[in-house]
C-alpha positions in Angstrom: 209.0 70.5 -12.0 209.3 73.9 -13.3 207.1 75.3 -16.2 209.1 78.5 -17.4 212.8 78.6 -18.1 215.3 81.6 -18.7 217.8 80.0 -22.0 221.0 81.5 -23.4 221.1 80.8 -27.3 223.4 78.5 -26.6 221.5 76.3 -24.2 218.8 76.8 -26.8 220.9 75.2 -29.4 222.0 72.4 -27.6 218.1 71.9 -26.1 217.5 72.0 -30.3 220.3 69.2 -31.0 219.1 66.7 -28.2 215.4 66.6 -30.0 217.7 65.6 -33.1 217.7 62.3 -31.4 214.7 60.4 -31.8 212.6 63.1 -33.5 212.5 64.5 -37.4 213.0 68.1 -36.5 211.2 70.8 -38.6 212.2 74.3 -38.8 213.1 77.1 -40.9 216.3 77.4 -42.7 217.2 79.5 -45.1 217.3 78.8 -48.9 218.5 81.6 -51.3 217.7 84.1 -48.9 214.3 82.7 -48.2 213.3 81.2 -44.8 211.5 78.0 -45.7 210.5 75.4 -43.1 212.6 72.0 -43.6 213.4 68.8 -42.2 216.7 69.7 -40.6 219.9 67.0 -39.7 221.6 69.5 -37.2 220.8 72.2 -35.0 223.0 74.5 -37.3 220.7 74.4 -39.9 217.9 76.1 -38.5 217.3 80.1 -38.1 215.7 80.6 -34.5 215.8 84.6 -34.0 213.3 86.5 -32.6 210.9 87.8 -35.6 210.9 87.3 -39.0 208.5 84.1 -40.8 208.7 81.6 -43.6 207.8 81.8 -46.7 205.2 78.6 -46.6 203.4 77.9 -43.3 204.4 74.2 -41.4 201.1 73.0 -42.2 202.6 70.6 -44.9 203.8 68.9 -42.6 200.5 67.8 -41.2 198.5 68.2 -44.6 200.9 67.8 -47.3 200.9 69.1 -50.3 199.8 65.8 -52.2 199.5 62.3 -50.7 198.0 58.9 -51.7 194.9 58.4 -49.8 194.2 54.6 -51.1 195.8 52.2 -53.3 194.4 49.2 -55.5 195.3 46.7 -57.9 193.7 43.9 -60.0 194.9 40.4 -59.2 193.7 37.2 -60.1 190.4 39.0 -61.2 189.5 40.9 -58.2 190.5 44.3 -56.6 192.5 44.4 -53.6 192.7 47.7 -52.0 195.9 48.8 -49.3 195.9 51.9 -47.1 199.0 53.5 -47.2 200.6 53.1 -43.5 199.7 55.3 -41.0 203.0 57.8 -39.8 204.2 56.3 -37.2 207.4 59.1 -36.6 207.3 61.8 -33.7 207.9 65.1 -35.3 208.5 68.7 -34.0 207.4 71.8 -35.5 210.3 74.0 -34.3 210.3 77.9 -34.3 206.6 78.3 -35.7 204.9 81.4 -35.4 202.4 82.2 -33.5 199.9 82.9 -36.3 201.2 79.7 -37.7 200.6 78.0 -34.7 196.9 79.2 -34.5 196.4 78.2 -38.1 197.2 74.4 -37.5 194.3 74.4 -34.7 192.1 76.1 -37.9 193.2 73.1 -40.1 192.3 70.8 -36.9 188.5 71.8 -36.9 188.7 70.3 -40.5 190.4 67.4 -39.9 189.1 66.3 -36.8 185.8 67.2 -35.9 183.4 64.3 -37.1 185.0 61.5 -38.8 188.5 62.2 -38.7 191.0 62.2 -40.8 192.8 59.4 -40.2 196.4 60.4 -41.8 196.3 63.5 -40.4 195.5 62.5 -37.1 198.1 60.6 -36.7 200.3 63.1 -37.8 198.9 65.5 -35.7 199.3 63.2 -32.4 202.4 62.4 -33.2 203.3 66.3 -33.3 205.0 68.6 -30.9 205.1 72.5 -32.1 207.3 74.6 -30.3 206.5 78.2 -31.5 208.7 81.7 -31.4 206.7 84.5 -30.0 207.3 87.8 -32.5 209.7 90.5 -30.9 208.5 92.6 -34.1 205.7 92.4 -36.5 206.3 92.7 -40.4 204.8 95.4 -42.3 202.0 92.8 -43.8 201.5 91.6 -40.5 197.8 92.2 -39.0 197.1 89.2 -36.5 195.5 91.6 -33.8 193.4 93.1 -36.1 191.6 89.5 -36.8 191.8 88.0 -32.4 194.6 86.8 -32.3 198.4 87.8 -30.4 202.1 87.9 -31.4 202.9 86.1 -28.6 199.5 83.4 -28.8 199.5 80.7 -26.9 197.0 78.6 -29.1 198.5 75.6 -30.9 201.5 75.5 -29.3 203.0 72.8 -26.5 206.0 74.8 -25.7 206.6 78.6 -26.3 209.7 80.4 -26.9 209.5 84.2 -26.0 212.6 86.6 -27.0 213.6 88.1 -24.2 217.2 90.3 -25.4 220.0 88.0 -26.2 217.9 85.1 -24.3 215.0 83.0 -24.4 212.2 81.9 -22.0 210.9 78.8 -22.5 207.5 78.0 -21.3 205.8 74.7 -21.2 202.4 74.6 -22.5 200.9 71.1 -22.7 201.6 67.6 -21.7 203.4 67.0 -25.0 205.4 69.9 -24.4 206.4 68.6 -21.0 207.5 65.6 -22.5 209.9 67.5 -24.6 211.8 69.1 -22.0 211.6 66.3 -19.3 215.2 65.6 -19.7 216.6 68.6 -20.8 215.9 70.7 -17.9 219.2 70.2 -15.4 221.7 73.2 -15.6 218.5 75.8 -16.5 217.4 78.5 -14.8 214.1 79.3 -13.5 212.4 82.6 -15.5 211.3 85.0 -12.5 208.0 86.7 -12.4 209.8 89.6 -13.8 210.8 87.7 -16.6 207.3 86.8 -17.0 205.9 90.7 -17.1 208.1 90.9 -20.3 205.5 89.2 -22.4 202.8 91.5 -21.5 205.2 94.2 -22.5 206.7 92.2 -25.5 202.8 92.0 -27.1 202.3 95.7 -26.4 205.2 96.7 -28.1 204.8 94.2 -31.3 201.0 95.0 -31.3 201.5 98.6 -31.5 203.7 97.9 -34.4 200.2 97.0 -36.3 198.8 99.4 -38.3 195.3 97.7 -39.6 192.5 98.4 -37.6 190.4 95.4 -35.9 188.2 93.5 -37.7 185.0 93.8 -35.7 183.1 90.3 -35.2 179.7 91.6 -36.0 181.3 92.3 -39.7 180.5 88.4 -40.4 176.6 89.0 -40.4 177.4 92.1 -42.5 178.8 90.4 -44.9 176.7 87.4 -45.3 174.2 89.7 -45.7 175.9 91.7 -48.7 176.5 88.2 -50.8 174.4 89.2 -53.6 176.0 93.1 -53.3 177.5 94.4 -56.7 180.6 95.4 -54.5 182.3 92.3 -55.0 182.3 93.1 -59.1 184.6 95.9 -58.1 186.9 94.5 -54.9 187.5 91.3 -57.0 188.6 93.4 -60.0 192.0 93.0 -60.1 192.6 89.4 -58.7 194.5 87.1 -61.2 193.2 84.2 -59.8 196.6 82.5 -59.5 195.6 81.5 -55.6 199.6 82.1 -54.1 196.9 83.2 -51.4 195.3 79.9 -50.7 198.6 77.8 -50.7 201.0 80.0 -48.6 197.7 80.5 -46.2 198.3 78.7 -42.7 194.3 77.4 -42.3 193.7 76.9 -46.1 192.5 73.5 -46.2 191.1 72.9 -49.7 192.0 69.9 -52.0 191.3 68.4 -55.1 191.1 64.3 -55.3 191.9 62.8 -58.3 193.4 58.7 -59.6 196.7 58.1 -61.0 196.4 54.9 -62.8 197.0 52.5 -65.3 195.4 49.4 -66.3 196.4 46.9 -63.6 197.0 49.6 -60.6 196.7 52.9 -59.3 195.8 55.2 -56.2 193.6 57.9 -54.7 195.8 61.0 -54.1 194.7 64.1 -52.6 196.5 67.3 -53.2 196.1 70.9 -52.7 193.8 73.3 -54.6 191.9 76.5 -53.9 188.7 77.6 -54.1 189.7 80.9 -56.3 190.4 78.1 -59.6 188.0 78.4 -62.3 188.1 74.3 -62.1 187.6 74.1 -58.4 184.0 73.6 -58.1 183.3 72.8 -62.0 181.2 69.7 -62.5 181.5 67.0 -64.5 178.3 68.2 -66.2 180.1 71.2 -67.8 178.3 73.1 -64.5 180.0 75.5 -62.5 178.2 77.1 -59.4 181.4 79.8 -59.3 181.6 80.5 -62.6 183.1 84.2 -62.4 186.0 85.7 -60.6 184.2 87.6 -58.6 181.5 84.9 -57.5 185.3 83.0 -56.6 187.0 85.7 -54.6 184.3 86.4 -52.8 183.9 82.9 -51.2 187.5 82.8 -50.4 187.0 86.1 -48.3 183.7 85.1 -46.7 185.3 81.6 -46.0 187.5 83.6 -43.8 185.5 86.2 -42.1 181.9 85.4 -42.7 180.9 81.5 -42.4 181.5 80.6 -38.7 179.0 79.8 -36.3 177.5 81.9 -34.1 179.6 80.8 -30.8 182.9 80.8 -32.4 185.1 83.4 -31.7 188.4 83.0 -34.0 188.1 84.2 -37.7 189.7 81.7 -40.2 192.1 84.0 -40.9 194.9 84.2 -38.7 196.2 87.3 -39.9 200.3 86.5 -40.4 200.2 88.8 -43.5 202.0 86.2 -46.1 198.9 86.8 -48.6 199.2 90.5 -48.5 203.1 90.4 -49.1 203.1 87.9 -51.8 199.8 88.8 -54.2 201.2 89.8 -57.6 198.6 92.4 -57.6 198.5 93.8 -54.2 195.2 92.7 -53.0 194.8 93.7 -48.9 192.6 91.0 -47.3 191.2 93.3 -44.7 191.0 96.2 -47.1 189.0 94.4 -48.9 186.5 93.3 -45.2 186.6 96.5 -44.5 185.5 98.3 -48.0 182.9 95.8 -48.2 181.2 96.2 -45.3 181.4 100.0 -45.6 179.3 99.7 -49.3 177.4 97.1 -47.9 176.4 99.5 -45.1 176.0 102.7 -47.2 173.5 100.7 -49.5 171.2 99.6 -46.4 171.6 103.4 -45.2 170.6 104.4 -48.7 167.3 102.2 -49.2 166.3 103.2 -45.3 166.1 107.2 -46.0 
């Protein structure tokens, strides 16, 4: 069986309307002029084009934004406690990104390494992503600079790469196979030459990228600044309103909390962000991030400083969306970048 197909948008379309049929589609669609990833009913619905991303990230739809994690009751004078049922549905995550796509394998080294998470490994199995490589890259956009590609692989089962007015479709994974086992009569075969178009497709968007890279050995640099009065003046102007954190595609943070009454109630879990004032405040009146600063600086070493030794992805997958939407124009890798520079200067200063 072939691996790589050549699609016109039209085969594309109808390949879109047969996964209609036993799957709950995702993929973006346009709301008031913004592209927003939905559960879509027909193929007409969605925007497939060749660069461009949502608003949000798909992860939702693996990790959404609030869910019940346990439920309980009192009967007869004892509790009884239910688990809500685990999702059963096959879903595909149509059209995501490739930074997207690499964020969802972030949120998976939360989810399930160790004790997994048993509602959102189900969802996860029961996932198929079928990402869009970029043909362009957005102004905000910086994914080479932090490792990773416009046209990545990671995360995704099947890949869709713009080639002109068509598509190739490559198969990725098993899952991805599965997808297009009976789909494939009537398509072409991409040709070698076809293939050669990536390599020039992730020149082209790559040298669309202004930011520089973010070099790896930055991470040790920073860790080793924590205590550096830098952060006082890079964390100035954040509002703390964390649009950051919830449009981010590996943000994994949550807050758990009971909605109850007297004879019932459950365990949710919904989304927060470590740059709240409330996010790591005790119950003792005691928080260990009590300042802005001390807050903003753990969401920016969270991305590019605390990783193991051996692991060679930042946490930040660089699609841009939190350097587009801050309210007051904070630059993520500005920010790496002028913090390892006065971090550097200081230890230049005390050696002299």
């Amino acid at each position: 069986m072939e691996s790589s197909w050549k699609l016109t948008d039209t085969q594309l379309r109808k390949w879109l309307s047969g996964l209609l049929d036993g799957n709950s589609v995702v993929a973006p669609v346009e709301e008031d002029g913004v592209l927003l990833f939905r559960p879509i009913a027909s193929e007409d619905q969605a925007v497939v084009k060749p660069s461009g991303k949502t608003r949000w990230s798909p992860k939702e739809f693996l990790f959404p934004r609030s869910e019940a994690l346990y439920r309980y009751n009192f009967k007869g004078g004892t509790v009884q406690l239910e688990d809500p049922p685990v999702p059963e549905e096959h879903q595909v995550l149509f059209g995501v990104r490739s930074c997207d796509a690499s964020g969802l394998v972030r949120l998976d080294e939360i989810f399930l390494s160790g004790t997994k998470d048993r509602l959102y490994a189900a969802r996860r199995e029961n996932t198929t992503v079928v990402s869009a490589a970029c043909a362009a890259a957005d102004v905000e956009c910086f994914c080479t600079a932090v490792g990773y590609s416009p046209v990545g692989e990671e995360g995704s089962d099947v890949q869709l790469v713009p080639l002109g007015e068509d598509w190739m479709l490559r198969v990725l994974t098993d899952k991805g196979r599965d997808l297009v086992s009976d789909a494939g009569d009537g398509w072409t075969a991409a040709t070698a030459k076809d293939g050669k178009r990536i390599a020039e497709l992730e020149k082209s968007v790559a040298g669309q990228i202004e930011r520089s890279p973010v070099n790896r050995e930055w991470s040790q640099v920073l860790e080793e600044g924590f205590e550096h009065g830098a952060w006082d003046r890079l964390a100035q102007h954040c509002l703390g309103c964390s649009v950051c954190a919830y449009v981010c595609p590996s943000c994994s943070c949550f807050d758990m909390n009971h909605e109850a009454n007297a004879w019932c109630g459950e365990q949710c879990r919904s989304w927060d962000a470590c740059t709240f004032p409330l996010f790591t405040h005790h119950a003792s009146g005691h928080n260990p991030r009590e300042t802005k600063q001390e807050r903003y600086r753990q969401r920016v070493l969270h991305k590019f400083a605390f990783r193991e030794e051996d692991e060679d992805p930042f946490r930040c997958v660089g699609c841009g969306r939190c350097v587009s939407l801050c309210p007051a124009g904070l630059d993520i890798v500005n920010t790496v970048s002028a913090a390892v520079e006065a971090i550097r200067e200081e230890g230049a200063d005390a050696a002299r």
